[in-house]
Backbone as a chain_set.jsonl record, in Angstrom:
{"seq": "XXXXXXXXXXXXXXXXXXXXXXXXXXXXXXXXXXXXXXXXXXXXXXXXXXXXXXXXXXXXXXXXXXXXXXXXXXXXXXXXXXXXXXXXXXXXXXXXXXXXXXXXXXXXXXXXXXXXXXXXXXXXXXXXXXXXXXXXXXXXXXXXXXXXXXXXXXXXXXXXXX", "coords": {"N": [[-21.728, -7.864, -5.236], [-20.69, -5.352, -5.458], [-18.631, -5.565, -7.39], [-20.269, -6.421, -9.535], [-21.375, -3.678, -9.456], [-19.121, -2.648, -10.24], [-18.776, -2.858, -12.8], [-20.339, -1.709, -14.239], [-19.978, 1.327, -13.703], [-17.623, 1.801, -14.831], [-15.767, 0.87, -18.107], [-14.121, -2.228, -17.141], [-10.505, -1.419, -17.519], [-7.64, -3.198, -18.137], [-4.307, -2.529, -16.942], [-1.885, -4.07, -17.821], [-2.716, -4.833, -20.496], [-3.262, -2.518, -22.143], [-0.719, -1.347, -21.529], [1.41, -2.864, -22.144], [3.069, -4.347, -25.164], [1.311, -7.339, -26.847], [1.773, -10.55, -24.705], [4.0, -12.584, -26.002], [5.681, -10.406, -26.576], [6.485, -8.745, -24.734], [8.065, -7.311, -22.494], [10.528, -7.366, -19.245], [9.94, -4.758, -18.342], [8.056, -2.081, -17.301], [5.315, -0.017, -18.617], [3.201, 2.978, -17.534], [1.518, 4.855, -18.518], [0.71, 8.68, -18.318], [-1.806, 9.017, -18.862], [-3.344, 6.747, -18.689], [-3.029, 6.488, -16.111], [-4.099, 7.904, -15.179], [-7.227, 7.396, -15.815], [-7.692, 4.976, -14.412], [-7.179, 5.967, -12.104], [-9.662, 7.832, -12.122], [-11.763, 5.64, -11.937], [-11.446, 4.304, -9.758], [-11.964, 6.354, -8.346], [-14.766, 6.634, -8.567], [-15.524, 4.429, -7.161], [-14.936, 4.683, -4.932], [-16.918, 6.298, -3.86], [-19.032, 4.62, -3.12], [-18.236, 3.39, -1.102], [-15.727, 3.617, 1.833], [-14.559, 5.76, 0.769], [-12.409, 5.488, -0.012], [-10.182, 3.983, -2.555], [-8.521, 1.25, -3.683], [-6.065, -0.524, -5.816], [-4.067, -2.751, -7.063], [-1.268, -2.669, -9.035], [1.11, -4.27, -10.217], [2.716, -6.416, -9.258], [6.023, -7.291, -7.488], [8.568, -9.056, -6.35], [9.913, -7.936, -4.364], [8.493, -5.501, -4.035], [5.443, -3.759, -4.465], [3.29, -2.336, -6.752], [1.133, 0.822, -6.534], [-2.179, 1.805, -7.068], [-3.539, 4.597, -5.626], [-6.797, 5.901, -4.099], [-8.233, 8.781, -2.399], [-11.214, 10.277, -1.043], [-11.71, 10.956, 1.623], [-10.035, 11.473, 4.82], [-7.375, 9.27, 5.429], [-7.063, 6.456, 7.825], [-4.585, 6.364, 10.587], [-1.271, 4.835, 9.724], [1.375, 2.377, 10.055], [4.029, 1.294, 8.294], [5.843, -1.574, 9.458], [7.926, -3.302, 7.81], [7.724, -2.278, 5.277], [8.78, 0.458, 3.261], [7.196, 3.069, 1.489], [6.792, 4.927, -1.377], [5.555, 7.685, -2.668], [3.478, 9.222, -5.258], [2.115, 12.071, -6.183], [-0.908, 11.738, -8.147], [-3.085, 13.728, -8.455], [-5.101, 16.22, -6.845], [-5.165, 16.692, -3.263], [-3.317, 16.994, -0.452], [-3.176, 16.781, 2.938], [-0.408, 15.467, 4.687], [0.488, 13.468, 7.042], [3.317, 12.768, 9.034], [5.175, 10.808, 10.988], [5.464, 11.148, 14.882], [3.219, 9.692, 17.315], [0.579, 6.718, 17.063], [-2.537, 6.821, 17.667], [-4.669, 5.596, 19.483], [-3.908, 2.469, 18.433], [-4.223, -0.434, 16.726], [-3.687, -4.087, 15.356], [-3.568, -4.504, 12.129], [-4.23, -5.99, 8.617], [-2.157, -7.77, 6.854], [0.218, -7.585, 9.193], [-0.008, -4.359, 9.834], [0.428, -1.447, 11.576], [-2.108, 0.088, 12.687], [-4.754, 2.922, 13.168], [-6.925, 6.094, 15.102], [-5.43, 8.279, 14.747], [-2.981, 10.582, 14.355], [-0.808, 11.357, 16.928], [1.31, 14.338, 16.906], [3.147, 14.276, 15.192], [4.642, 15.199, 12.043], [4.034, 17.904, 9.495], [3.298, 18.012, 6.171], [1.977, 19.384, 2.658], [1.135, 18.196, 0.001], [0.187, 18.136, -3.539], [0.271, 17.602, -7.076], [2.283, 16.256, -8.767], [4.241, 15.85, -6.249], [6.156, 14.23, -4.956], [7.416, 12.051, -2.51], [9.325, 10.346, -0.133], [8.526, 7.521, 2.404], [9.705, 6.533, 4.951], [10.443, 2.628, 6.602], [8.805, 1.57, 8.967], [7.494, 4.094, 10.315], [4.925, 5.842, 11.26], [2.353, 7.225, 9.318], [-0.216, 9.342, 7.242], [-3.3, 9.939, 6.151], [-4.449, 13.679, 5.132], [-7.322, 14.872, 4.29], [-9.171, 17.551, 3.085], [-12.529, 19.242, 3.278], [-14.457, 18.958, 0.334], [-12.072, 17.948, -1.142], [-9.662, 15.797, -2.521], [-7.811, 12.949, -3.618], [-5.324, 11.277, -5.647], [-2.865, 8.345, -6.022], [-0.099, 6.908, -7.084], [1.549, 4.665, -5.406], [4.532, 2.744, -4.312], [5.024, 0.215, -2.522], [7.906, -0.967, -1.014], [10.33, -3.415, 0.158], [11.473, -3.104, 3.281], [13.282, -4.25, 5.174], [13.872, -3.583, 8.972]], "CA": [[-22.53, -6.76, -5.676], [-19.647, -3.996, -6.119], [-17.906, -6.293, -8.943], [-21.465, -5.811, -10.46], [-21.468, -2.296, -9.525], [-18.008, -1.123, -10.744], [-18.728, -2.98, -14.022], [-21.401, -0.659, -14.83], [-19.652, 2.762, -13.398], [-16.126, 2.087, -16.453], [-15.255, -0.419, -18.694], [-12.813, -2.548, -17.0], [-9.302, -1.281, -18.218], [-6.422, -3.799, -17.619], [-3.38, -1.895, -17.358], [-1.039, -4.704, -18.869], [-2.95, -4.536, -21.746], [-3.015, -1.105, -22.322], [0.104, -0.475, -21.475], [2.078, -3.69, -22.677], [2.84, -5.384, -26.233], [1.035, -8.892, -26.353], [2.671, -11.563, -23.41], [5.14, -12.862, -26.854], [6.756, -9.645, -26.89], [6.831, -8.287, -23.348], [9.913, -7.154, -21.259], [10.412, -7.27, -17.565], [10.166, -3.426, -18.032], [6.633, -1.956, -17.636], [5.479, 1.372, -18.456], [2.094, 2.965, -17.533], [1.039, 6.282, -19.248], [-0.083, 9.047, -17.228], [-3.525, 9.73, -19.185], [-4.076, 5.362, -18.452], [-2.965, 6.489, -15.006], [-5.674, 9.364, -14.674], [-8.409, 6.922, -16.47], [-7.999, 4.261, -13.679], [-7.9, 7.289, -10.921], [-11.363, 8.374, -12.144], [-12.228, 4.578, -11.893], [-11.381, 4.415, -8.08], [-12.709, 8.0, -7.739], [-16.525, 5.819, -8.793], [-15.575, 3.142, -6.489], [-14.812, 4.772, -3.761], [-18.043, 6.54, -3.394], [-19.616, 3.687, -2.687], [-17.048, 1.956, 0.511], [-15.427, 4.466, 2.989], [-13.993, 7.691, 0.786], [-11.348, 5.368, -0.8], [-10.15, 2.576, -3.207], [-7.131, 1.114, -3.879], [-5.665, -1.407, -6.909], [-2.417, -3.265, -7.478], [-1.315, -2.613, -10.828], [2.252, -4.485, -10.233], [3.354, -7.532, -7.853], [6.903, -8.202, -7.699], [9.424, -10.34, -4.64], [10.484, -7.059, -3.51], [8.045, -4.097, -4.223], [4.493, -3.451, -5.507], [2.82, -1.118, -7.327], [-0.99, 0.766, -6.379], [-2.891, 3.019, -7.286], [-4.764, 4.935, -4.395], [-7.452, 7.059, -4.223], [-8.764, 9.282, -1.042], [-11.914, 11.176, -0.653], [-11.621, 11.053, 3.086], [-8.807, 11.187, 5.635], [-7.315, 7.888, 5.467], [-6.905, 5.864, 8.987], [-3.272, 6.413, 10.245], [-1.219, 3.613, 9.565], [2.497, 1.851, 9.921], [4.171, -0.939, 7.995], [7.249, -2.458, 10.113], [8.797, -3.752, 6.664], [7.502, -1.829, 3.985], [8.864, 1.641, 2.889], [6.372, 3.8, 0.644], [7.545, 6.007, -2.362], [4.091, 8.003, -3.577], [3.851, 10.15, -6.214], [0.771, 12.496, -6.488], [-1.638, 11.986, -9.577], [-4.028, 14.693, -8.759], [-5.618, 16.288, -5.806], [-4.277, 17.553, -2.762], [-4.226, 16.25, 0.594], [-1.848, 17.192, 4.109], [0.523, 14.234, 4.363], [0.964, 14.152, 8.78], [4.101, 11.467, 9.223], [6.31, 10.451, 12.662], [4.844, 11.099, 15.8], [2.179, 8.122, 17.351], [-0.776, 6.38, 16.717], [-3.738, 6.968, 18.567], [-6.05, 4.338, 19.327], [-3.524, 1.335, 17.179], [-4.043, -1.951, 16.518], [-3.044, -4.4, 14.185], [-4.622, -4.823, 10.711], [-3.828, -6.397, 7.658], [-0.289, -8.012, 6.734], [0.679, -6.81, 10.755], [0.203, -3.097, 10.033], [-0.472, -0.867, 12.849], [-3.773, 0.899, 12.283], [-5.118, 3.58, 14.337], [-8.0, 6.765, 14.407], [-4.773, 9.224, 13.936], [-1.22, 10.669, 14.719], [-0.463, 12.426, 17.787], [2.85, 14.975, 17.221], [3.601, 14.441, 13.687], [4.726, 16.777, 11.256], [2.638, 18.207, 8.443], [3.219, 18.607, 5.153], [1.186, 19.866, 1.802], [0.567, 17.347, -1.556], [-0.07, 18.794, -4.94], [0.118, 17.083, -8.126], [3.501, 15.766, -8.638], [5.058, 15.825, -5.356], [7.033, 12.541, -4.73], [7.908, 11.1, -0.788], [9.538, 8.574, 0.755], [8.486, 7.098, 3.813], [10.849, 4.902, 5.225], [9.297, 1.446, 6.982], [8.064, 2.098, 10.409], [7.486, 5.241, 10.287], [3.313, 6.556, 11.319], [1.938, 8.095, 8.474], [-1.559, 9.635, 7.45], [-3.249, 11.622, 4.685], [-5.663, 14.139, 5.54], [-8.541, 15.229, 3.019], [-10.099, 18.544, 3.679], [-13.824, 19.378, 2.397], [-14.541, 18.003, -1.12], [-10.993, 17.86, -1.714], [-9.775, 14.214, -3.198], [-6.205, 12.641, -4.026], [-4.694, 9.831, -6.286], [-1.852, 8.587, -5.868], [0.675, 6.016, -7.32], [2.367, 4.111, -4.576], [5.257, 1.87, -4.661], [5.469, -0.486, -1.149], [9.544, -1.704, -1.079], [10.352, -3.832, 1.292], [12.906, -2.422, 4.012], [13.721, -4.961, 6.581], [14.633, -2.448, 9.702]], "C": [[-21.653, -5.59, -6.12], [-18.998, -4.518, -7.086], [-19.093, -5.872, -9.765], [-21.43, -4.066, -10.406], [-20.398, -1.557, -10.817], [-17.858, -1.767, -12.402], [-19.563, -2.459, -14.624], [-21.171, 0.71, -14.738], [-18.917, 2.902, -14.557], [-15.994, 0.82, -16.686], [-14.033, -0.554, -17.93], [-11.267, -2.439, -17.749], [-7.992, -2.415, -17.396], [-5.107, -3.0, -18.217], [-2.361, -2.364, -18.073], [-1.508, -4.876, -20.199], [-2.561, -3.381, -22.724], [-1.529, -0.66, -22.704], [1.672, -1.118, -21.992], [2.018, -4.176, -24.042], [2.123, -6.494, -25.802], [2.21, -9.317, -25.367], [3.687, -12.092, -24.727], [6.168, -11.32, -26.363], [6.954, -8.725, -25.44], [8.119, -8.68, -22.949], [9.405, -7.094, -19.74], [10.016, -5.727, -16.928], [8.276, -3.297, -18.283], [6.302, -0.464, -17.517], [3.732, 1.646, -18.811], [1.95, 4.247, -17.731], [0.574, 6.839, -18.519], [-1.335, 9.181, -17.622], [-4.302, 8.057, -18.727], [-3.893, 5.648, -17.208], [-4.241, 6.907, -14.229], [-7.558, 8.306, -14.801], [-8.714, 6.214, -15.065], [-8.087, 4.804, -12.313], [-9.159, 7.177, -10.877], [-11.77, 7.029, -11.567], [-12.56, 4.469, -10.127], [-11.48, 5.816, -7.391], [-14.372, 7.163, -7.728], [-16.427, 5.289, -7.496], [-15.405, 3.555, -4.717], [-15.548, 5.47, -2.888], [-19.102, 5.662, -2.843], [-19.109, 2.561, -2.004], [-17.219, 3.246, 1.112], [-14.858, 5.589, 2.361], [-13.06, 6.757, 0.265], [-11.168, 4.037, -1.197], [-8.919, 2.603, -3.895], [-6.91, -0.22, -5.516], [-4.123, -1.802, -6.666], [-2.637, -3.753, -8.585], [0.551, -3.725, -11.222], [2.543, -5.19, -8.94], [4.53, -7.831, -8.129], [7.503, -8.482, -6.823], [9.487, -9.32, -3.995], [9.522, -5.621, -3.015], [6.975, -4.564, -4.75], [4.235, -2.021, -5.65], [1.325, -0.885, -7.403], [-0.986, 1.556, -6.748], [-4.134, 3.221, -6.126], [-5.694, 6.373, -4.618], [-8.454, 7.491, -2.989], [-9.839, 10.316, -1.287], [-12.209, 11.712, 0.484], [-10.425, 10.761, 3.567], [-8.35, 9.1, 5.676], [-7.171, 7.717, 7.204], [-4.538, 6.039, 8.785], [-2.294, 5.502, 10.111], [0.517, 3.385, 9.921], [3.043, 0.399, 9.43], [5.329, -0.989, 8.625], [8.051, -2.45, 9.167], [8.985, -3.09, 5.743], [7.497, -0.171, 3.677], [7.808, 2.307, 1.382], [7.488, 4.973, 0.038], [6.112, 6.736, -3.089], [4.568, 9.586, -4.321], [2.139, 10.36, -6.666], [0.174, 12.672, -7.95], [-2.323, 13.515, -9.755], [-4.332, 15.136, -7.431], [-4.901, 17.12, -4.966], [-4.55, 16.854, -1.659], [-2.998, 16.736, 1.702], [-1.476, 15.486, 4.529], [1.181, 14.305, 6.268], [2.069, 12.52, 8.499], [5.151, 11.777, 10.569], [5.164, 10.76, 13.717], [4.218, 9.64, 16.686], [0.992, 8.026, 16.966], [-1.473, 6.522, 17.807], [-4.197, 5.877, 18.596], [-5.031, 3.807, 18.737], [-3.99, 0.346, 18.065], [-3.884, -2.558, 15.531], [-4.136, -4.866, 13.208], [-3.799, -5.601, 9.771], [-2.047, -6.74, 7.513], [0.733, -7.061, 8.14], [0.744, -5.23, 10.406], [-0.54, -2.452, 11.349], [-1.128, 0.305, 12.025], [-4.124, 1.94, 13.736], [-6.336, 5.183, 13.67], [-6.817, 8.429, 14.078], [-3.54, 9.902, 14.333], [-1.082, 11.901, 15.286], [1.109, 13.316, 17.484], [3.866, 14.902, 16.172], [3.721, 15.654, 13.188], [3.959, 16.958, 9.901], [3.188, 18.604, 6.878], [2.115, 19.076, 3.839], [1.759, 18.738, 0.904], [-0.171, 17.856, -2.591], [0.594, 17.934, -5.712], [1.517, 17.294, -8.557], [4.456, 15.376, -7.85], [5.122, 14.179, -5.611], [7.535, 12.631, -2.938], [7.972, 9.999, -1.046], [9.101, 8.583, 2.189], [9.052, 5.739, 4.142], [9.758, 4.005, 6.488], [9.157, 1.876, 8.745], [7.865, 3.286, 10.403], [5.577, 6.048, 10.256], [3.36, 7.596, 9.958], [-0.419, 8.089, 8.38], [-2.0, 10.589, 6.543], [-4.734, 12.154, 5.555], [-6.233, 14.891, 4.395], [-9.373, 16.564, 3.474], [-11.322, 18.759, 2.455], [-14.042, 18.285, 1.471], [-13.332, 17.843, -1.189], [-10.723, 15.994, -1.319], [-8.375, 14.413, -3.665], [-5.896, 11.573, -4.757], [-3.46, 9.966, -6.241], [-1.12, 7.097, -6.16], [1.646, 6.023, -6.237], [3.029, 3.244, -4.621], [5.576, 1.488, -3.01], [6.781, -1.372, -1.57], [9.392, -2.161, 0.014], [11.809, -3.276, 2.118], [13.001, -3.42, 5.1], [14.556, -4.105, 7.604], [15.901, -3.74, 10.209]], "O": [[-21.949, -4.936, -7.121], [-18.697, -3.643, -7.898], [-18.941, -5.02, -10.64], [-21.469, -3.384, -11.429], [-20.527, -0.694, -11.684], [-17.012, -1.304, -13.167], [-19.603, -2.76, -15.817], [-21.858, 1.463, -15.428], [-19.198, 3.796, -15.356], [-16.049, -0.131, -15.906], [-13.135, 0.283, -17.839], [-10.909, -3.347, -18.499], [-7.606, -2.291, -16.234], [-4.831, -2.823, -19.404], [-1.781, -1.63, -18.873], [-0.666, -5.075, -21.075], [-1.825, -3.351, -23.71], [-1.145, 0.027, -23.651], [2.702, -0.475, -22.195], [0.876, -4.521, -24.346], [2.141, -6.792, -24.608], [3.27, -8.712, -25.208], [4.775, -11.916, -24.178], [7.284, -11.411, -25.851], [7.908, -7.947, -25.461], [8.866, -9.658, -22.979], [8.3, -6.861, -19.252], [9.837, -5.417, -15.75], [7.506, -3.954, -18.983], [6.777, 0.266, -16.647], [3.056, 1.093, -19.678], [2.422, 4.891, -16.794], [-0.125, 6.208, -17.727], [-2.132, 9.489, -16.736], [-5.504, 7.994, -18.469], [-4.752, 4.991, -16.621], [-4.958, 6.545, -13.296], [-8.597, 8.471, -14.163], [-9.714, 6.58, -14.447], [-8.835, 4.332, -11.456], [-9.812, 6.637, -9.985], [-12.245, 7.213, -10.446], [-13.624, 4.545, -9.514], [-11.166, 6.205, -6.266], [-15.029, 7.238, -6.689], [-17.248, 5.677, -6.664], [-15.667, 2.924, -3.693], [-15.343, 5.54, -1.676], [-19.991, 6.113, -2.121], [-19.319, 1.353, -2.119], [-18.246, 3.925, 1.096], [-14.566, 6.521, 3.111], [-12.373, 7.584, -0.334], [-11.667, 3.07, -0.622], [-8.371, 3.53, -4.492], [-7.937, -0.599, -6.079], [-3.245, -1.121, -6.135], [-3.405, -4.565, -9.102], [1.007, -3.8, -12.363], [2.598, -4.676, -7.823], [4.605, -8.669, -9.028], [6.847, -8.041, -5.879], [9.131, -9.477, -2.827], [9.712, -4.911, -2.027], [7.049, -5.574, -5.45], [4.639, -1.004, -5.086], [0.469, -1.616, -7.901], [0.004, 2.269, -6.913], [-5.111, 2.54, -5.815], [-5.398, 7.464, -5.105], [-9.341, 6.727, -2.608], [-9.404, 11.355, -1.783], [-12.85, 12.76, 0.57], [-9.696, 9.948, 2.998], [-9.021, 8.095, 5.911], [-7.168, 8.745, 7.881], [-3.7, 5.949, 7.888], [-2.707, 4.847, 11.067], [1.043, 4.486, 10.084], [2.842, -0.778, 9.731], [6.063, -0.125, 8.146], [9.026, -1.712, 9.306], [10.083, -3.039, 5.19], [6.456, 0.473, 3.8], [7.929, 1.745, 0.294], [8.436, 5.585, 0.53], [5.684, 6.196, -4.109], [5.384, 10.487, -4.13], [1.302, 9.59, -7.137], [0.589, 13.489, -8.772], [-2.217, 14.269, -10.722], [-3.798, 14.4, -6.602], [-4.18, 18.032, -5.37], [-5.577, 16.188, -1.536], [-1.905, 17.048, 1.228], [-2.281, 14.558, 4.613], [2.101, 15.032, 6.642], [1.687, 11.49, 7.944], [5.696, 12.825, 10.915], [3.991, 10.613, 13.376], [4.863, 8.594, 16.614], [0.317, 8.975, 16.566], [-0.965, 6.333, 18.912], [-4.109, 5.132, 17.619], [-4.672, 4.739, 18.016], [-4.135, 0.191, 19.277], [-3.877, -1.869, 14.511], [-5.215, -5.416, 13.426], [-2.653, -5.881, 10.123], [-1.069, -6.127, 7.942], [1.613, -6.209, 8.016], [1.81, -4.763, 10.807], [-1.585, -2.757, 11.925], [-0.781, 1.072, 11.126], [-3.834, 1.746, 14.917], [-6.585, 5.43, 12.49], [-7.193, 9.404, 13.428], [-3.017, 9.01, 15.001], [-1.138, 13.024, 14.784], [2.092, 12.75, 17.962], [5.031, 15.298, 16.189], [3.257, 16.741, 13.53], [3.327, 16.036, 9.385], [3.457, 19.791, 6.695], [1.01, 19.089, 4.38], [2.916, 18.384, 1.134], [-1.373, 17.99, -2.363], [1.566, 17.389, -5.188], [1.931, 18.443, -8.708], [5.417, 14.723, -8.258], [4.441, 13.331, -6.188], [8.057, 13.66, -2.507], [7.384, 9.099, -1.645], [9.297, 9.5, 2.987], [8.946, 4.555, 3.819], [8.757, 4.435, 7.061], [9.81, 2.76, 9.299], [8.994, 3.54, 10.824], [5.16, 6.682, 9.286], [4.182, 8.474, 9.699], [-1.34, 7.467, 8.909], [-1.471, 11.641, 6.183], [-5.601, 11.57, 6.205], [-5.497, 15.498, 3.617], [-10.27, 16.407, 4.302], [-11.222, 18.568, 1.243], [-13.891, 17.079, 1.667], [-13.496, 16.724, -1.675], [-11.196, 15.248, -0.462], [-7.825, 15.463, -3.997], [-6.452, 10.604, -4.239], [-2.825, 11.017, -6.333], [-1.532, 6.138, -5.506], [2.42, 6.953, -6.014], [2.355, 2.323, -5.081], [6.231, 2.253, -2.301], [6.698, -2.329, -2.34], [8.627, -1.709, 0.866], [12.917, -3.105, 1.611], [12.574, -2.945, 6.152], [15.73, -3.847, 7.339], [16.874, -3.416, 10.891]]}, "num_chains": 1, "name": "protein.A"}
């Protein structure tokens, strides 16, 4: 029913289309425009009114690293990957960025991440529209969303074997 849905909110945009020559003339190199960036934002700005406050995409799978696009209308859940260092880079929005400290409440979710309802003793920073972070792999992180306020955000998961 939401495949039906979100094909009626935007025309499906595939970003290798868009953003690639035909598959003949393609390079290993891939480059995604910020106004195709913003388009597929709005997209998972639709989509994510209708789940929990947020919706995610992978625009890029490769051995070592992918590439998402995220989008928050609500505090996300606080989270840790073991393996996988984050590099995000804000599209739009704004959001307080809490990282280190512990998880409250964890347990494990998806591809063994620890999940939890939020991060005791962390430190706080501010997100505006361009900032760039790293978060190296274990490391509790957590976005927080105040009021209406809403975030996108191109994320790159590397893998860091601690």
């Amino acid at each position: 029913m939401l495949d039906d849905l979100a094909g009626k909110i935007l025309k499906d945009v595939n970003l290798d289309e868009i953003a690639a020559p035909p598959l003949s003339q393609r390079s290993p190199v891939a480059h995604w425009p910020q106004p195709v960036l913003l388009e597929r934002a709005a997209y998972l700005r639709k989509m994510a009114r209708f789940g929990d406050g947020s919706a995610s995409e992978t625009i890029r799978e490769c051995a070592q690293h992918s590439v998402q696009l995220v989008f928050h209308s609500r505090s996300s859940e606080a989270h840790l990957d073991q393996s996988l260092a984050h590099l995000m880079v804000v599209l739009s929005g704004a959001a307080t960025l809490v990282t280190g400290g512990k998880i409250v409440r964890p347990r494990t979710g998806a591809q063994g991440q620890t999940l939890g309802d939020a991060i005791e003793g962390g430190g706080e920073q501010q997100l505006r529209p361009g900032d760039v972070v790293h978060i190296p792999a274990a490391i509790p992180h957590q976005l927080l969303i105040a009021g209406d306020k809403s975030i996108a955000l191109l994320v790159v998961k590397m893998s860091e074997e601690s």
